[in-house]
C-alpha positions in Angstrom: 80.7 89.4 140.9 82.7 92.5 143.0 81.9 92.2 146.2 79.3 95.0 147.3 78.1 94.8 143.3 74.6 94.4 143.9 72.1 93.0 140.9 69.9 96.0 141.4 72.7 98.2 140.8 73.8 96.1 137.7 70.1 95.9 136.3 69.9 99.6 137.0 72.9 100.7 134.6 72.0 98.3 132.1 68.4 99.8 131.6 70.1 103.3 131.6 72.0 102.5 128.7 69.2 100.4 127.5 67.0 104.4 127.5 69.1 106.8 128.6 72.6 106.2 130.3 73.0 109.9 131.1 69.7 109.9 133.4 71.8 106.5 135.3 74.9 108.3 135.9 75.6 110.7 139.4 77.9 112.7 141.1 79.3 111.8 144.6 79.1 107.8 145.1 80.0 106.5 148.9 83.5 107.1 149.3 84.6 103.5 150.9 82.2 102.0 148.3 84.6 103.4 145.6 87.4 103.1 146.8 86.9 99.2 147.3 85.3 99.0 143.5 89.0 101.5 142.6 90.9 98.8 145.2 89.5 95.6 143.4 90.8 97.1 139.9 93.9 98.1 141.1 93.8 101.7 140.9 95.3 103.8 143.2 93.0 105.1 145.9 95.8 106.3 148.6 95.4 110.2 147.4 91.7 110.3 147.3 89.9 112.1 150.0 86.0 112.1 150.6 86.0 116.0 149.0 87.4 114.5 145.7 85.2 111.5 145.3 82.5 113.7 145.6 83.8 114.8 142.4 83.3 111.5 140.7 81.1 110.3 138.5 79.4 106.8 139.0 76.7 104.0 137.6 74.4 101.8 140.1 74.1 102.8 144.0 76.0 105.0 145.7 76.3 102.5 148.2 77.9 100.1 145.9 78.7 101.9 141.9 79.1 99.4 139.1 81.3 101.9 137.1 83.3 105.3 137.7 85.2 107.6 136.8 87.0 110.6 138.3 87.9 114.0 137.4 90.1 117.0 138.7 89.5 120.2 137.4 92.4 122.5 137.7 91.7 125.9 135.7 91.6 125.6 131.7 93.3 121.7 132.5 92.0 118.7 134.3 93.2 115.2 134.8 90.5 112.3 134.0 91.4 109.4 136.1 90.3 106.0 137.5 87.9 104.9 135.1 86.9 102.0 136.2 83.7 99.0 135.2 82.8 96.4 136.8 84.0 93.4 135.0 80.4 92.2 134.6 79.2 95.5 132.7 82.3 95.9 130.4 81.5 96.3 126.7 78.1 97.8 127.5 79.3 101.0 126.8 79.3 102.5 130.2 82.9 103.5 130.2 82.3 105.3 126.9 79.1 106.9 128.9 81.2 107.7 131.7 84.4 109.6 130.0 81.4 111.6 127.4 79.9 112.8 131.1 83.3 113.7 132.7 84.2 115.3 129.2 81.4 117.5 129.2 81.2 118.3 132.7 85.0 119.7 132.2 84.1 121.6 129.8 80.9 123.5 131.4 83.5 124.2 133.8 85.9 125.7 131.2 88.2 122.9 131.2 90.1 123.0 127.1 92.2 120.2 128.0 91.9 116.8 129.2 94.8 114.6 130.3 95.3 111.2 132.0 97.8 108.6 132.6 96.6 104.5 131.6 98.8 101.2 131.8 96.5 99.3 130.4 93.4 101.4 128.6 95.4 103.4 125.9 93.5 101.8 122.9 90.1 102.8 124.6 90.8 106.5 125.1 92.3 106.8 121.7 89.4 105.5 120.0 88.1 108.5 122.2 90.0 111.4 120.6 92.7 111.0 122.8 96.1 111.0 121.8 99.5 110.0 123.4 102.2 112.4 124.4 105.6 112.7 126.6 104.9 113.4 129.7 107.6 116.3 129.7 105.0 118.7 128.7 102.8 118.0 130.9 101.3 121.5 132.4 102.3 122.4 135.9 99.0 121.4 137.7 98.8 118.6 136.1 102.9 117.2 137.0 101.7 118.5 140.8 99.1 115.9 141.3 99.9 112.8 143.1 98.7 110.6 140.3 100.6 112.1 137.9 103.8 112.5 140.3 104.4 109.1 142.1 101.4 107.3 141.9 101.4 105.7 138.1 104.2 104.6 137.0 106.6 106.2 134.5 105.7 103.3 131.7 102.0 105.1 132.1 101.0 106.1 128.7 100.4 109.8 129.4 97.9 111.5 126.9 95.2 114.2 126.0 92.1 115.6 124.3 91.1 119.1 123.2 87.8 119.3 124.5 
C-alpha cells in the first residue's frame, strides 16, 4: 500500500464506483498529498504549484487521494496530465472515471481539444478516443508548458482527442 493510502480512502472510491463514481470524485486534493501519490508514480511534480493542483481532480481524501488526474485549460486547448491510481485500485475503472470527469469539465469550459504526453499509458487513452500525433503540431500553449517543453521526454507519445 502507498504510503499515506488510507483503507477508508480505498473503501470510499471503491463504493463510488460500486453506485456512483462521479459523486466520489473532487476538485482540489492536499497539494503535498499529491504530489507524494504523483512522486511515488514517477510523474513529474517540479512545475506544479498549490494554484494548479487545485485544478485537479482526485478519488479518496484530500488528505491522502487514491487516484488523480490533472488538467490545464488554456483557451479552446488544454493539456490532461498526471493521471495517476493507486496500484491497489487499478482496473477498477477509476482512471477511466477520472479522464470522463476531466474530459467533461474541459469542455463546460470550452476546451475542443485535449492533448497529453504518456511513456507508458498510450494504449489506455486510445481505447479513450485518443489518438497519437507528432508533437510538431502541437499548438503554441500547449509547446509553452513545462510538461510539454522539458519535463517528458521526447520518446513521450504525444496525442489528442476532439472533445
Amino acid at each position: 500500500m502507498r504510503a499515506g493510502a488510507t483503507r477508508e480512502g480505498r473503501e470510499e472510491c471503491r463504493q463510488g464506483r460500486m453506485t456512483n463514481l462521479g459523486k466520489a470524485i473532487s476538485a482540489g486534493p492536499a497539494p503535498e498529498a499529491a504530489r507524494s501519490l504523483l512522486a511515488a508514480a514517477n510523474l513529474p511534480i517540479s512545475d506544479l504549484t498549490d494554484e494548479q493542483l487545485t485544478k485537479f481532480f482526485y478519488c479518496g481524501q484530500a488528505a491522502a487521494p487514491s487516484a488523480l488526474i490533472g488538467l490545464e485549460i488554456y483557451g479552446a486547448e488544454a493539456l490532461l496530465r498526471s493521471l495517476v491510481v493507486d496500484p491497489s485500485l487499478r482496473s477498477t475503472g477509476l482512471g477511466s472515471a477520472l479522464v470522463e470527469r476531466a474530459e467533461a469539465h474541459a469542455a463546460t469550459h470550452g476546451v475542443g481539444t485535449l492533448y497529453l504526453l504518456t511513456t507508458t499509458a498510450e494504449t489506455f487513452f486510445a481505447r479513450r478516443g485518443y489518438h497519437r500525433i507528432d508533437r510538431a503540431v502541437a499548438p503554441a500553449a500547449i509547446r509553452s508548458t513545462r510538461e510539454f517543453s522539458g519535463l517528458c521526454p521526447a520518446s513521450s507519445a504525444f496525442m489528442f482527442k476532439r472533445l
